[in-house]
C-alpha atoms as an extended CHARMM CRD file, in Angstrom:
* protein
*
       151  EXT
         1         1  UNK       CA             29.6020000000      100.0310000000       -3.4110000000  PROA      1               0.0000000000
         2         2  UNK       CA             30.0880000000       99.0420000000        0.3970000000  PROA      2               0.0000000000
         3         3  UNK       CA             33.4280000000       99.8600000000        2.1140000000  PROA      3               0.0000000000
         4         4  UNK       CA             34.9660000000       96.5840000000        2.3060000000  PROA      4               0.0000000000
         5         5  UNK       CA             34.8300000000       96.1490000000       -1.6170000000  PROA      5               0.0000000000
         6         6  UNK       CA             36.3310000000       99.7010000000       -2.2140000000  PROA      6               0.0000000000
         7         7  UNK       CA             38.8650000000       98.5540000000       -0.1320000000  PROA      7               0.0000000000
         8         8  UNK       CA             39.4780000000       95.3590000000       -1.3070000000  PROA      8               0.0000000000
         9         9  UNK       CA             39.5620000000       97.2220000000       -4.9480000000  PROA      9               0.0000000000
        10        10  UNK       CA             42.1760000000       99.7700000000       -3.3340000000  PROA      10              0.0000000000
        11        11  UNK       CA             44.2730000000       96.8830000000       -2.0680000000  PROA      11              0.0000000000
        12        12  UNK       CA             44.2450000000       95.0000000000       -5.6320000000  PROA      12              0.0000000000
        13        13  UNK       CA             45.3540000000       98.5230000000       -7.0590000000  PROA      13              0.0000000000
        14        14  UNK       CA             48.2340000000       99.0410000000       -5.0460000000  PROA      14              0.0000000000
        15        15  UNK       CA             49.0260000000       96.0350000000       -5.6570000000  PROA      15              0.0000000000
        16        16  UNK       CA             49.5410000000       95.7660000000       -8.4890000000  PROA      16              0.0000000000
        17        17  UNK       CA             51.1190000000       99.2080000000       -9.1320000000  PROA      17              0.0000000000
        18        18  UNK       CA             53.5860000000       97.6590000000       -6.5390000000  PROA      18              0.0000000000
        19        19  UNK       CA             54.1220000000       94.5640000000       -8.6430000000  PROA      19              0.0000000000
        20        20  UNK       CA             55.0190000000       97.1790000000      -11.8000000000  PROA      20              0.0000000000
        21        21  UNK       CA             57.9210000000       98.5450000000      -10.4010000000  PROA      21              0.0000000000
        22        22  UNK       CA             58.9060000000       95.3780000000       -8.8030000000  PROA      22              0.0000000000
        23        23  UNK       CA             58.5490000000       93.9280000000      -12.5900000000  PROA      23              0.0000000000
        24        24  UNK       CA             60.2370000000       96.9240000000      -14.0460000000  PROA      24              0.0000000000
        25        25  UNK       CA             63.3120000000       97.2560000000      -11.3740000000  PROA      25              0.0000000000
        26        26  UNK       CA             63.9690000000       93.4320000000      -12.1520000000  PROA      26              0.0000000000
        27        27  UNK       CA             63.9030000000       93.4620000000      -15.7420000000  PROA      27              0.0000000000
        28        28  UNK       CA             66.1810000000       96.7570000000      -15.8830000000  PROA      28              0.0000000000
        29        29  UNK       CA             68.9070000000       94.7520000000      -13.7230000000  PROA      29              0.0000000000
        30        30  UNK       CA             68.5630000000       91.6820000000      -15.5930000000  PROA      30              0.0000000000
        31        31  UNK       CA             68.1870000000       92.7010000000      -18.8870000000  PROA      31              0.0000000000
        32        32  UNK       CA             66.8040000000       90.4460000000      -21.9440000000  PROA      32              0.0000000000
        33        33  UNK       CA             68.6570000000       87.8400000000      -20.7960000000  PROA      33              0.0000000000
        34        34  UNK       CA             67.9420000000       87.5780000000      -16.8010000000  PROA      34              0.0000000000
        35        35  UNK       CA             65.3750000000       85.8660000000      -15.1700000000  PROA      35              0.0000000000
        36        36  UNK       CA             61.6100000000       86.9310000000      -15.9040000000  PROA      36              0.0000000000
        37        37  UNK       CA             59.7430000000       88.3160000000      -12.5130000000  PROA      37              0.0000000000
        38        38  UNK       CA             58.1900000000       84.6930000000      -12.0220000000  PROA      38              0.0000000000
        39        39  UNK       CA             61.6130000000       83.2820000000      -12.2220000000  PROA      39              0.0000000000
        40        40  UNK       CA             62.7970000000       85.5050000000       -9.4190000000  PROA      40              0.0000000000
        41        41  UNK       CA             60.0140000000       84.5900000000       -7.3290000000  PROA      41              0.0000000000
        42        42  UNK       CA             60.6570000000       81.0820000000       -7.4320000000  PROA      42              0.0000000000
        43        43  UNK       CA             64.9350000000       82.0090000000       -6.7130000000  PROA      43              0.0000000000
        44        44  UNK       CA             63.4370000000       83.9100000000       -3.8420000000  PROA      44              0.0000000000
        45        45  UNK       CA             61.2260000000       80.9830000000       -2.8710000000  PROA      45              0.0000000000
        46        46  UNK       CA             63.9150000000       78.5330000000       -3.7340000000  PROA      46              0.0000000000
        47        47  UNK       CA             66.3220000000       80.7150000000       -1.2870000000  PROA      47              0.0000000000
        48        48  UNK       CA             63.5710000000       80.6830000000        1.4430000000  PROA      48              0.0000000000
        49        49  UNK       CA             64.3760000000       76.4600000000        1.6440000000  PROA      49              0.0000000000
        50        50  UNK       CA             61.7850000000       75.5200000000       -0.9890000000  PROA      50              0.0000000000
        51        51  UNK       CA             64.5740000000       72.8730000000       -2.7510000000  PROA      51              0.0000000000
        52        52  UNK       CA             62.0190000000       70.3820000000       -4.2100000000  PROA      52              0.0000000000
        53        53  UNK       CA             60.8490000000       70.5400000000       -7.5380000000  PROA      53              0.0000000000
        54        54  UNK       CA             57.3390000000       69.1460000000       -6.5550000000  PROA      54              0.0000000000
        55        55  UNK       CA             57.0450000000       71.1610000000       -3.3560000000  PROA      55              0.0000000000
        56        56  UNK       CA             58.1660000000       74.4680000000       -5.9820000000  PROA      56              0.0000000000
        57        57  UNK       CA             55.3690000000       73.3850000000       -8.3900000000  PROA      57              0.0000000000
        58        58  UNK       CA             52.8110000000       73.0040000000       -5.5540000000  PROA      58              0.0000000000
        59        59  UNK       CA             53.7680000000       76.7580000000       -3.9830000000  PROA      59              0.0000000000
        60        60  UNK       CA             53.0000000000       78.0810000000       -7.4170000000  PROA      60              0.0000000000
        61        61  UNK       CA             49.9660000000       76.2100000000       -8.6630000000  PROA      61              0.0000000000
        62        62  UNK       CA             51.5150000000       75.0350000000      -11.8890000000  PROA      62              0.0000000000
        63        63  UNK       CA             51.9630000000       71.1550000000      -12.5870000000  PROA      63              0.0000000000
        64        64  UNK       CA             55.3960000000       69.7640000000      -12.0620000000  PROA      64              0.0000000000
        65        65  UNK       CA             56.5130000000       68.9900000000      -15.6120000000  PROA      65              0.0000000000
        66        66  UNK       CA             56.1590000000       72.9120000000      -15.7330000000  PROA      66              0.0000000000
        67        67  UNK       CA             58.4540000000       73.7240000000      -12.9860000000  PROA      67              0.0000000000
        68        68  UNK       CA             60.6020000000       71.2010000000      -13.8800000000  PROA      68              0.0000000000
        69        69  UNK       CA             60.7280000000       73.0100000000      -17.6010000000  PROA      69              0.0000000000
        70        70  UNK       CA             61.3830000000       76.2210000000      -15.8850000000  PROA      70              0.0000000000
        71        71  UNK       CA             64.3610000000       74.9280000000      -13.1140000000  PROA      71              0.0000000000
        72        72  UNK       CA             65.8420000000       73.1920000000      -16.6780000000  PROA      72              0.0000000000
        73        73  UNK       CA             66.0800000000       77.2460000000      -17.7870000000  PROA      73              0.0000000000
        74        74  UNK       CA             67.0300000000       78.2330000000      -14.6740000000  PROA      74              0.0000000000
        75        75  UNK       CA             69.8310000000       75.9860000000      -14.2240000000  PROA      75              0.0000000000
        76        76  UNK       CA             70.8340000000       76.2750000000      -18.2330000000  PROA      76              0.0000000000
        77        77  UNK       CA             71.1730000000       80.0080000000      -17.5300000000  PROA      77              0.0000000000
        78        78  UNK       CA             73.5190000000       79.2600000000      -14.4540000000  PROA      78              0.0000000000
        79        79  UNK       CA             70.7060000000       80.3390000000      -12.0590000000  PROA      79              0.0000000000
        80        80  UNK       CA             70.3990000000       77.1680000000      -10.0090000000  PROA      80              0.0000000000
        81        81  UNK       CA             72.0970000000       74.0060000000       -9.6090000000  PROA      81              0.0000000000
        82        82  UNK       CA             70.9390000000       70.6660000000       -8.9800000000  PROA      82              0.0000000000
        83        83  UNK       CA             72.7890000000       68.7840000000       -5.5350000000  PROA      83              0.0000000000
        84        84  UNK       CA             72.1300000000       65.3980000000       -4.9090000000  PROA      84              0.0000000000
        85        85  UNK       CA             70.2590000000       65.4780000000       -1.3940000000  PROA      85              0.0000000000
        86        86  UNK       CA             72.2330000000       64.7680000000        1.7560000000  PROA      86              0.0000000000
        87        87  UNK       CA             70.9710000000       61.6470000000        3.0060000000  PROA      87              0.0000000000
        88        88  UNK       CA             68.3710000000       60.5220000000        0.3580000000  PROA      88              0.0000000000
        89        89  UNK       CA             70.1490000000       59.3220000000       -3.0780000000  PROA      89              0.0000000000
        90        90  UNK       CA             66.8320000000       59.1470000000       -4.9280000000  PROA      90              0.0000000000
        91        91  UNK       CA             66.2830000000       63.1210000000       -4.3620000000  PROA      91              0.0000000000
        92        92  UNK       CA             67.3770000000       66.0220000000       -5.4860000000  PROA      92              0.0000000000
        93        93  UNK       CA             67.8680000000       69.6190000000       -4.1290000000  PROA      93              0.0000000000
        94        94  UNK       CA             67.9840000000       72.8580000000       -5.7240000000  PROA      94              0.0000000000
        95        95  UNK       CA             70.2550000000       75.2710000000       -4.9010000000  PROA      95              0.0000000000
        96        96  UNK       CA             71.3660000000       78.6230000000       -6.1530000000  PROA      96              0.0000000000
        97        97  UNK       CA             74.2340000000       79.7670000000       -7.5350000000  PROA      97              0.0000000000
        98        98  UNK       CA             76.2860000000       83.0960000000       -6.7370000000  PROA      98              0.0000000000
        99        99  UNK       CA             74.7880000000       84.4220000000      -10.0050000000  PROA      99              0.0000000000
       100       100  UNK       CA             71.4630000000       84.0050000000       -8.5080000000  PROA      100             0.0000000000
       101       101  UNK       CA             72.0660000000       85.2880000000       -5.1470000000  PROA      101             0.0000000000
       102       102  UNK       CA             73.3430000000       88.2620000000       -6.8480000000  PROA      102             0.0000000000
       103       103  UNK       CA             70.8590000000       89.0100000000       -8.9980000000  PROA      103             0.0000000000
       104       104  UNK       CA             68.0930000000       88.6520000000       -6.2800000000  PROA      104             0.0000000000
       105       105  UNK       CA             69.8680000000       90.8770000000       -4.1000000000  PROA      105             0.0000000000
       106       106  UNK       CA             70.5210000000       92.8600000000       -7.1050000000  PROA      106             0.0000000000
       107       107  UNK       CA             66.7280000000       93.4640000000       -8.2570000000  PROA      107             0.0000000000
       108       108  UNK       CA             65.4000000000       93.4940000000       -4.6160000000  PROA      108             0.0000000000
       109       109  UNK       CA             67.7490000000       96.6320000000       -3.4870000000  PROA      109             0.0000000000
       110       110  UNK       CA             66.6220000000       98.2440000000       -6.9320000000  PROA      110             0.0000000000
       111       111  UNK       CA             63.1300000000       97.9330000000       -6.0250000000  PROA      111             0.0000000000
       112       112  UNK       CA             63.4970000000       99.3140000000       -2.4510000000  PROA      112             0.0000000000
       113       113  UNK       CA             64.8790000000      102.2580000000       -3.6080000000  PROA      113             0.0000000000
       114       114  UNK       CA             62.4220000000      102.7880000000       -6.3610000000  PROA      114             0.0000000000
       115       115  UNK       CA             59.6950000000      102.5310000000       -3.7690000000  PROA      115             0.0000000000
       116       116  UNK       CA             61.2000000000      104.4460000000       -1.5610000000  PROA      116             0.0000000000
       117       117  UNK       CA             62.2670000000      107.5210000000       -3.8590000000  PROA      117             0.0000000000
       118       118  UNK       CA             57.9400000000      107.1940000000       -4.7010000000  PROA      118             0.0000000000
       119       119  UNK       CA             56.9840000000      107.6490000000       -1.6900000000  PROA      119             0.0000000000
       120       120  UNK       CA             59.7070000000      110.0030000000       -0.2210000000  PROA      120             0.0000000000
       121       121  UNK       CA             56.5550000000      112.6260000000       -0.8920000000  PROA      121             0.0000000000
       122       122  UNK       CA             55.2160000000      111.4160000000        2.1260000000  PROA      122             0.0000000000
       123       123  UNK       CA             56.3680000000      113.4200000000        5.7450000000  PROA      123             0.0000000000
       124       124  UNK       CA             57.5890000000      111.2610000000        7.5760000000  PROA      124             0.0000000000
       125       125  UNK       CA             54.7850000000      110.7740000000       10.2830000000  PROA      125             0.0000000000
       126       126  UNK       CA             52.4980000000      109.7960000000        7.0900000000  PROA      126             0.0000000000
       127       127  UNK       CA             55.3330000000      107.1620000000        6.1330000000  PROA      127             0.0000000000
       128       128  UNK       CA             54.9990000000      106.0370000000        9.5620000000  PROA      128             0.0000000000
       129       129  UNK       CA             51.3500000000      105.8290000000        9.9250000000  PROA      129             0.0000000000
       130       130  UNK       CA             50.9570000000      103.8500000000        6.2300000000  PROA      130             0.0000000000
       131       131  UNK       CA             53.7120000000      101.5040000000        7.3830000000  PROA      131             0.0000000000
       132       132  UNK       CA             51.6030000000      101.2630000000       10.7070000000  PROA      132             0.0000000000
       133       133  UNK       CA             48.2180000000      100.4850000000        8.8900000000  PROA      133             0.0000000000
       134       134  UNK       CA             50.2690000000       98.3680000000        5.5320000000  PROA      134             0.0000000000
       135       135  UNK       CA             51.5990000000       96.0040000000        9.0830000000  PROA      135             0.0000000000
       136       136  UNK       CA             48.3310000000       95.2680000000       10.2220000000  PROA      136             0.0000000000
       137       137  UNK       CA             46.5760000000       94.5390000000        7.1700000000  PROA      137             0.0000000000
       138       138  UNK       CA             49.3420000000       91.9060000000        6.1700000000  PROA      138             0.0000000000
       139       139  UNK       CA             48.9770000000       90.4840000000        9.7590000000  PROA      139             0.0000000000
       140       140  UNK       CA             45.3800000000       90.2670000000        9.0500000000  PROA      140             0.0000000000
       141       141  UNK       CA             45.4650000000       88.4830000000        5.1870000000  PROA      141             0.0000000000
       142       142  UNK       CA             48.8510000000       86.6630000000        6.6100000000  PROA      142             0.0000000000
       143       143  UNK       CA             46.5970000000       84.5830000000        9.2570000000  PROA      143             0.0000000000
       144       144  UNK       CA             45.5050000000       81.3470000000        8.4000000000  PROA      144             0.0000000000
       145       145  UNK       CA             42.3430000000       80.0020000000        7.1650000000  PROA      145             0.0000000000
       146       146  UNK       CA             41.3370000000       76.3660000000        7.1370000000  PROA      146             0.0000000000
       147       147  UNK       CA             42.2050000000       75.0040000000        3.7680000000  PROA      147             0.0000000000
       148       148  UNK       CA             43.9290000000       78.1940000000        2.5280000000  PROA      148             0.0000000000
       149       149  UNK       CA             47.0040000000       77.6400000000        1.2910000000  PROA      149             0.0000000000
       150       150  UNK       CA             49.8550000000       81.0160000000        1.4320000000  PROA      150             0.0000000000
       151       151  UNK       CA             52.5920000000       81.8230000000       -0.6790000000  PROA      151             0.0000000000
């Protein structure tokens, strides 16, 4: 196997080990009841200034009848709320609620310190020198291709 492709197999591993305890710290806050991890990421993405339904859909690769089902759920479950845009009457924003700003900030400060507490093994040069190389390689997969669309 050449370099690049063990590479590209070690960055797929970590992750998704990262995604895990992302998963797992969010569901512990929430509970049965809270948002499920692909809910959050649209909150998050929704906080961010994503407050279209279409543009949501079209961020996530899913048609919009199905984020429109899933912002109905989201704003049933006092998550978001619907705002009549500013100075277009035939739109509609999305906004949070407290509830959801909570919880995000909730689940995100949960997963910190569950990442953190792993890798607390580390001295602290080594934390420095991963956080060093983990920089550059999202500057790297961050830059733009033609036709490539980011999340």
């Amino acid at each position: 196997m050449k370099q690049g492709s063990t590479l590209s197999h070690d960055l797929m591993d970590l992750v998704a080990a990262t995604k895990r305890i992302v998963r797992q710290e969010f569901s512990n806050e929430a509970g049965p009841n809270g948002p499920t991890l692909t809910q959050y990421r649209m909150l998050h993405r929704i906080r961010g200034g994503v407050r279209q339904v279409g543009t949501l859909a079209e961020a996530f690769g899913i048609s919009q009848p199905a984020a429109s089902i899933m912002v109905s759920k989201m704003v049933r479950d006092g998550f978001l709320k619907r705002v009549p845009h500013p100075t277009d009457r035939r739109q509609i924003e999305l906004h949070l609620t407290a509830k959801a700003n909570s919880q995000l900030e909730s689940g995100l400060g949960r997963a910190f310190l569950r990442l953190d507490e792993k890798l607390s093994v580390l001295s602290k040069t080594k934390r420095n020198e991963v956080a060093k190389h983990i920089r550059e390689l999202s500057r790297l997969l961050s830059q733009s291709v033609a036709g490539e669309s980011h999340e």
